[in-house]
Backbone bond lengths (Angstrom), bond angles and torsions (degrees), N, CA, C in turn:
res aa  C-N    CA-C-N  psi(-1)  N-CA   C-N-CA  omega(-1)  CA-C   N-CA-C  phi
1 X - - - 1.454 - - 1.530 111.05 -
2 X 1.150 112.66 -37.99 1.671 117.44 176.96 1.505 130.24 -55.89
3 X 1.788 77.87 -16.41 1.744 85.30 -162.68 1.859 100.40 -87.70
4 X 1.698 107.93 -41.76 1.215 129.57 157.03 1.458 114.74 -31.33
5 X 1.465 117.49 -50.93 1.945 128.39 -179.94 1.225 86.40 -65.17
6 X 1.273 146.30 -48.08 1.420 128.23 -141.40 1.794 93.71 -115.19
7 X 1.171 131.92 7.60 1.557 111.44 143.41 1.364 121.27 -104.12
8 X 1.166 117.03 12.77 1.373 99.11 171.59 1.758 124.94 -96.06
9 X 1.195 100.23 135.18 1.223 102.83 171.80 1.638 144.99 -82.79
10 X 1.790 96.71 103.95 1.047 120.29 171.75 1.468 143.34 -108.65
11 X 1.252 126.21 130.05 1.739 120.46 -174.96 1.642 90.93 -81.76
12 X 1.737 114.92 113.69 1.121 128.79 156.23 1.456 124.44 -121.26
13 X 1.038 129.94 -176.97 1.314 126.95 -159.46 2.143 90.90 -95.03
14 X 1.218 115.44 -177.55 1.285 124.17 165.47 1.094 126.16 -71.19
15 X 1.211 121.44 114.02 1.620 118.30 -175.41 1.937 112.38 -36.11
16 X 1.232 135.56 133.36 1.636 115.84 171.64 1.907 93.60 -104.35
17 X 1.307 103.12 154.06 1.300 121.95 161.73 1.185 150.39 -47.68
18 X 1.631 121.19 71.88 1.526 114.35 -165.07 1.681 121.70 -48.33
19 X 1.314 106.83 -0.01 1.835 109.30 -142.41 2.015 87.65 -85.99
20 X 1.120 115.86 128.50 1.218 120.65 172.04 1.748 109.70 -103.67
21 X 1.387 97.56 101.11 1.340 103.35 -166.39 1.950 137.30 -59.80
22 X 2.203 90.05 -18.29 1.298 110.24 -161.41 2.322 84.44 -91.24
23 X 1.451 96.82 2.48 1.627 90.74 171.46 1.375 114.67 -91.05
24 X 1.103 119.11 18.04 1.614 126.98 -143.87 1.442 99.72 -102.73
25 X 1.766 128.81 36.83 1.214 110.98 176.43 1.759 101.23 -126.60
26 X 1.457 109.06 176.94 1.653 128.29 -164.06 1.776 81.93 -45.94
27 X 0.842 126.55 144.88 1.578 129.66 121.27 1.263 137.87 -29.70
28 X 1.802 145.29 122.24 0.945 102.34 -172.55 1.996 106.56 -95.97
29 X 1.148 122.79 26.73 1.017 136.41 179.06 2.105 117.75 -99.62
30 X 0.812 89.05 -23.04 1.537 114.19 166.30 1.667 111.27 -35.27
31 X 1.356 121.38 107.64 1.281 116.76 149.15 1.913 132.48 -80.67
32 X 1.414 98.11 -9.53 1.248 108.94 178.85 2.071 108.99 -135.82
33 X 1.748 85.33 75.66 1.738 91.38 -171.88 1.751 104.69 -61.68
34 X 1.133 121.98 -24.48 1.583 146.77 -156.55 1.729 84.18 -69.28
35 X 1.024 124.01 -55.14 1.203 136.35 -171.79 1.603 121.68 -53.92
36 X 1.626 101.62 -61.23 1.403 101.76 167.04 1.719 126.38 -57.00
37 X 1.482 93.43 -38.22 1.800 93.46 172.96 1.194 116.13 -34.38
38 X 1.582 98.11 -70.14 1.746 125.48 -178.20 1.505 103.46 -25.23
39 X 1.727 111.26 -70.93 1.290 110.58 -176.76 1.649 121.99 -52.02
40 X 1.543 95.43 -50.52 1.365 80.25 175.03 1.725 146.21 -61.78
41 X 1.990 104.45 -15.19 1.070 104.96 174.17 1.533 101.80 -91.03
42 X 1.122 139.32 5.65 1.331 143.28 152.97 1.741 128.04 -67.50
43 X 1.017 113.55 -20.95 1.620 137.15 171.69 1.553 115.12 -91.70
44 X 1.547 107.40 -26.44 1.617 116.50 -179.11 1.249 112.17 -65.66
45 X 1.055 97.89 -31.55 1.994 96.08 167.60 1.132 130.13 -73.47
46 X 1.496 145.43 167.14 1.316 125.87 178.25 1.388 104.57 -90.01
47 X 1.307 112.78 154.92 1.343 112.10 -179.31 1.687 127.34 -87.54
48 X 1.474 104.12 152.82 1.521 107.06 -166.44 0.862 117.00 -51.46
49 X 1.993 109.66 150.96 1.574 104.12 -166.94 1.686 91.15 -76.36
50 X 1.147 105.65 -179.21 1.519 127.96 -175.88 1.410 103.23 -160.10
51 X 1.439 106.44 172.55 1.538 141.93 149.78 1.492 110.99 -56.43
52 X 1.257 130.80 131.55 1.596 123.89 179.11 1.540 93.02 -94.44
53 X 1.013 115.76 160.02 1.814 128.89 167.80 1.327 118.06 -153.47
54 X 1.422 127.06 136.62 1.634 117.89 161.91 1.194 114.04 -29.11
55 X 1.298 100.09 138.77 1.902 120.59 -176.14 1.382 107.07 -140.24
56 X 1.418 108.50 120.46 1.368 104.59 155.19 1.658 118.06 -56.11
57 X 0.502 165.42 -45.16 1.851 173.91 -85.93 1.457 108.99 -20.69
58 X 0.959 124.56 4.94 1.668 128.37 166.85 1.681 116.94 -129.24
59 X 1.014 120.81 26.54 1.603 126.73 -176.95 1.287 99.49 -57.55
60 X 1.442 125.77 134.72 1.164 140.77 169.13 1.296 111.41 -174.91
61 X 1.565 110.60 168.10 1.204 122.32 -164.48 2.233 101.18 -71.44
62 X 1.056 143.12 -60.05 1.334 129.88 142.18 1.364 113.59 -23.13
63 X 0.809 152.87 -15.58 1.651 143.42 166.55 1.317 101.43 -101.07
64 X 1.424 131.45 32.66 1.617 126.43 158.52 1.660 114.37 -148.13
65 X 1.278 95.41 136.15 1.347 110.68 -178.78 1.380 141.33 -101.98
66 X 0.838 143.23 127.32 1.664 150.49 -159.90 1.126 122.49 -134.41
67 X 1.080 88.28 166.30 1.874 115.85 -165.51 1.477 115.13 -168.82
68 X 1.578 108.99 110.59 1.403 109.22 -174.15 1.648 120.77 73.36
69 X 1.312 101.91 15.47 2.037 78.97 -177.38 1.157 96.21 108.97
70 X 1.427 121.05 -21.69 1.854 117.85 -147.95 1.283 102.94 -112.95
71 X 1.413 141.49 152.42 1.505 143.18 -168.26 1.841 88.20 -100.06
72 X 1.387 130.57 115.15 1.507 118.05 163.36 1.216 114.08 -111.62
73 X 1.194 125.68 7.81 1.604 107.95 171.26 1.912 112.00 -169.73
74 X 1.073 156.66 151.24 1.172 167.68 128.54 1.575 125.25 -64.89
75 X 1.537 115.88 77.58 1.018 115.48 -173.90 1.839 113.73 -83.19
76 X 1.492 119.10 -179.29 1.307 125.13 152.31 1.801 87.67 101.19
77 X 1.434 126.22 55.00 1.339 96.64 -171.85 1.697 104.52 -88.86
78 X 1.278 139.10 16.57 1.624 148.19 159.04 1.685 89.53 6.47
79 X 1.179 113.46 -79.51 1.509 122.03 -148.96 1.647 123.64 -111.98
80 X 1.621 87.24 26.81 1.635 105.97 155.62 1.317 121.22 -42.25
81 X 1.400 136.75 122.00 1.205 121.08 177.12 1.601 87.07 -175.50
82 X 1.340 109.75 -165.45 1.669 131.64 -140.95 1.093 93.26 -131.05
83 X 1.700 104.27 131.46 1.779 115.82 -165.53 1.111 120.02 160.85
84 X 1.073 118.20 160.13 2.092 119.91 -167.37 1.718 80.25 -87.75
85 X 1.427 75.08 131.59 1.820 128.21 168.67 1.669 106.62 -34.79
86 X 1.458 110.87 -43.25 1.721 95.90 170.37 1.317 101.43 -80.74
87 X 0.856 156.95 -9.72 1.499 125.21 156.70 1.692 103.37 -33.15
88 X 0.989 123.31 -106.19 1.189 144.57 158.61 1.858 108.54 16.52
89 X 1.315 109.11 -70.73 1.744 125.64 -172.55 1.784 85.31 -84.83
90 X 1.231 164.42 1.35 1.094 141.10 169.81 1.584 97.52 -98.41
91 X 1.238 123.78 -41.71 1.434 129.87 -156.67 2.213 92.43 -82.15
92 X 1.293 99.37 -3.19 1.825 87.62 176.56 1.350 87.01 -104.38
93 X 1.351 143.07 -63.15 1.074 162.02 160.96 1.782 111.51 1.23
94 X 1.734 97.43 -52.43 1.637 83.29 165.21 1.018 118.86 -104.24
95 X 1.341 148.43 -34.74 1.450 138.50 123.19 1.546 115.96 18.63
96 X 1.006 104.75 -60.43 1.673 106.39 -179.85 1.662 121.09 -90.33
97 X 1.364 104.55 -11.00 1.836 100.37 153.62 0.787 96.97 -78.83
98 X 1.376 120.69 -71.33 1.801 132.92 -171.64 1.784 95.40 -4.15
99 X 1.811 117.02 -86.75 1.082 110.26 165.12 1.561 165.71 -98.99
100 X 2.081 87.46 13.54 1.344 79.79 172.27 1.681 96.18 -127.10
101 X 1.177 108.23 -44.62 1.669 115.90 -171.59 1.364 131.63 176.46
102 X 1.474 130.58 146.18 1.418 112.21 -171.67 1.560 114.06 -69.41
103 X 1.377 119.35 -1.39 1.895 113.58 -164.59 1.565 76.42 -81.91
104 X 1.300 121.03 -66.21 1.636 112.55 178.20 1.644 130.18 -18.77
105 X 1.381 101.76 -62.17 1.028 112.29 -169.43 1.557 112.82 -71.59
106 X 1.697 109.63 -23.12 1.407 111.72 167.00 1.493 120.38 -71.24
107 X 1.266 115.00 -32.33 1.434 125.03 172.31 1.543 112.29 -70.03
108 X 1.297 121.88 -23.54 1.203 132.79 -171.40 1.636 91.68 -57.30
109 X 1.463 113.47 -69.24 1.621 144.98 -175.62 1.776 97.37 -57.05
110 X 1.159 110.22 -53.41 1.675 81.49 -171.52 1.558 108.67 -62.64
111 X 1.737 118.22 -48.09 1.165 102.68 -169.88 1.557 126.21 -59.91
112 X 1.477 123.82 -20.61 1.218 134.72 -159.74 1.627 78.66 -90.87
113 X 1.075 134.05 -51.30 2.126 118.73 -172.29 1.649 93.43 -66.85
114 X 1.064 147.74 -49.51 1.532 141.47 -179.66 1.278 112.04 -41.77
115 X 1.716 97.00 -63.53 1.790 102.21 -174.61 1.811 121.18 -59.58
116 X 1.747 89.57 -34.72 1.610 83.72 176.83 1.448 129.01 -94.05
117 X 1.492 106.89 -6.25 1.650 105.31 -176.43 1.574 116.80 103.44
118 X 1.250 111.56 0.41 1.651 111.46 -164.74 1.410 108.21 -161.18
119 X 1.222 111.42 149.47 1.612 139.39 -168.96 1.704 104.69 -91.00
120 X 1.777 100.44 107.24 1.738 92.68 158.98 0.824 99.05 -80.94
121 X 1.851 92.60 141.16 1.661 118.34 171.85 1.286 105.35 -81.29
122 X 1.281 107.35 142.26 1.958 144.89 -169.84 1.526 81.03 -40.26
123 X 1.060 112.87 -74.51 1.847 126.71 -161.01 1.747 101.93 -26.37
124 X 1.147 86.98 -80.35 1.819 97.62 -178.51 1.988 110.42 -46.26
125 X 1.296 112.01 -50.96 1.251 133.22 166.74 2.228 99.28 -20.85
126 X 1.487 81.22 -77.70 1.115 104.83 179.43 1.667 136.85 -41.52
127 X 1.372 98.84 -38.98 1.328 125.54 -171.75 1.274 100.24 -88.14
128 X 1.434 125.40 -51.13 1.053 118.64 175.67 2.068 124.98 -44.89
129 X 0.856 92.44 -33.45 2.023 105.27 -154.26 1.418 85.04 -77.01
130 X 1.503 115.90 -34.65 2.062 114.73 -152.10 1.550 86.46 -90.35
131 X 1.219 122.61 0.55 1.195 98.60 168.21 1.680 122.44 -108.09
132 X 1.215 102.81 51.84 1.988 143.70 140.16 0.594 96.80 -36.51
133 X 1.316 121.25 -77.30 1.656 134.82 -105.47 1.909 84.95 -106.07
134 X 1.708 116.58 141.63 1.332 116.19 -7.29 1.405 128.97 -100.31
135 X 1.578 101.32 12.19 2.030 116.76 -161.92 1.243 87.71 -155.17
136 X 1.271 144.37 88.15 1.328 119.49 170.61 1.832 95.30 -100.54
137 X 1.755 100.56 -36.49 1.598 87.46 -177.84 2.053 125.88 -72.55
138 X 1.401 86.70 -9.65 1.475 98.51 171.45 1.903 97.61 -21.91
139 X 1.312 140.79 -98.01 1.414 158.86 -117.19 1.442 92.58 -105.79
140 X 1.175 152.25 -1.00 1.499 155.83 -166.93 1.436 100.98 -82.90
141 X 1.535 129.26 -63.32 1.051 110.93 174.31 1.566 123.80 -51.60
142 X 1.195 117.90 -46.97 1.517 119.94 -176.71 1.477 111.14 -69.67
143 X 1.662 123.34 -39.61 1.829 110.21 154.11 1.434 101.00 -54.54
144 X 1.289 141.97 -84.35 1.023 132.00 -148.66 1.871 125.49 -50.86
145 X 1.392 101.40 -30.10 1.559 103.21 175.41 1.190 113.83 103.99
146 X 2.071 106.99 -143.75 1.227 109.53 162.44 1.528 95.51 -102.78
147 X 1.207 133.23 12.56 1.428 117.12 -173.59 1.384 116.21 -65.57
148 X 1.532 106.46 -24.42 1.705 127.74 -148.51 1.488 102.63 -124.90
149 X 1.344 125.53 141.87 1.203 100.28 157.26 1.356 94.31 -132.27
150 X 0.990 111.74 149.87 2.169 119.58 -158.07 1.529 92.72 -98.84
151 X 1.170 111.93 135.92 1.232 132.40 162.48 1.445 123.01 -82.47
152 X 1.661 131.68 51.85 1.277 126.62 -179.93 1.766 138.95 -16.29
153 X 1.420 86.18 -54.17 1.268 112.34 -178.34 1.456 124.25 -54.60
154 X 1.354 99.95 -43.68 1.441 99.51 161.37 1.642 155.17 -109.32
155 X 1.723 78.10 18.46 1.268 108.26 -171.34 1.800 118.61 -55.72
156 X 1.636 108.33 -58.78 1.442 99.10 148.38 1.003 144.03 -22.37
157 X 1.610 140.93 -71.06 0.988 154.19 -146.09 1.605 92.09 -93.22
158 X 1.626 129.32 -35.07 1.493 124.20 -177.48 1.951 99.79 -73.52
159 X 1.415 125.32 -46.51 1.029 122.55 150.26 1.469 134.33 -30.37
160 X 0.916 120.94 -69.51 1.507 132.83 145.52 1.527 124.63 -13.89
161 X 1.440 102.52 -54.20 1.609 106.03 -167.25 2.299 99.47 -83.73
162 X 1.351 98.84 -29.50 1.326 105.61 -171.27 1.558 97.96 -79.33
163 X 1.642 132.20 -44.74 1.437 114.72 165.83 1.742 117.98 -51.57
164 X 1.206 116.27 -26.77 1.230 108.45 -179.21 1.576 127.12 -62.88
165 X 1.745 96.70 -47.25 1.303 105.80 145.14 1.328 157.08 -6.30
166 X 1.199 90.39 -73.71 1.432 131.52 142.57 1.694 115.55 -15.87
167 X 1.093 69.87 -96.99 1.763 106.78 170.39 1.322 124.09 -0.46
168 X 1.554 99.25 -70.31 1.815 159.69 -169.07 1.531 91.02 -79.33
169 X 1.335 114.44 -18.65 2.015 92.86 174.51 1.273 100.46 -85.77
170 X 1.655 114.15 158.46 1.416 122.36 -179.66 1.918 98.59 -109.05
């Protein structure tokens, strides 16, 4: 479906920047502080130019709806707007360590570069995940409900393994 959001052609405004930059330090919960550096001197640059495309800017698993097994709709479009495609695949990407795991969230990314024909760039990849830091799971249980029950505990370390990921793309 993501790949579908991101060919259609729409006049939207410019994607703006969730990334809060003054959050931009190690964790002190961090088993791999080495890691966040990395990312962060990886984000210090501006990011590659690209192609702009419709973006949901909030894609996530709560922003889709079903019936039967079947995906029928993508609600919440607030922050529709125009922007390289990892916006979009990074912001499900941590979402889905967040609550289920990084093998997920890696599978998330291969299938979405297969289905669409093209490689998210690391940069966006990147930018997306660090923006964790510093509560992102704070509000997950209360979006999620009783449907979900969030696994706190390991939320880091599944974070963690999916920035590394990350990382590791060339």
């Amino acid at each position: 479906m993501l790949v579908r959001v991101h060919d259609l052609e729409v006049n939207a405004p410019v994607a703006e920047s969730w990334l809060n930059r003054d959050n931009l330090v190690v964790p002190p919960w961090s088993k791999r502080p080495d890691l966040w550096r990395e990312a962060f001197s990886v984000i210090e640059d501006s990011p590659p130019a690209s192609t702009p495309c419709f973006i949901h800017h909030d894609y996530q698993q709560f922003n889709l709806l079903w019936q039967r097994g079947r995906l029928t709709s993508v609600v919440d479009w607030v922050f529709g707007s125009s922007g390289d495609p990892g916006i979009d695949v990074a912001h499900l990407r941590l979402n889905l360590s967040v609550l289920y795991s990084s093998a997920l969230a890696n599978q998330f990314l291969d299938l979405y570069e297969s289905m669409s024909g093209t490689v998210v760039e690391r940069w966006w990849d990147v930018e997306g995940i660090v923006k964790y830091l510093p509560s992102w799971g704070g509000f997950l249980q209360q979006q999620a409900g009783r449907r979900l029950k969030v696994d706190f505990e390991g939320m880091h370390e599944r974070v963690e393994g999916t920035l590394a990921s990350a990382l590791a793309r060339e």
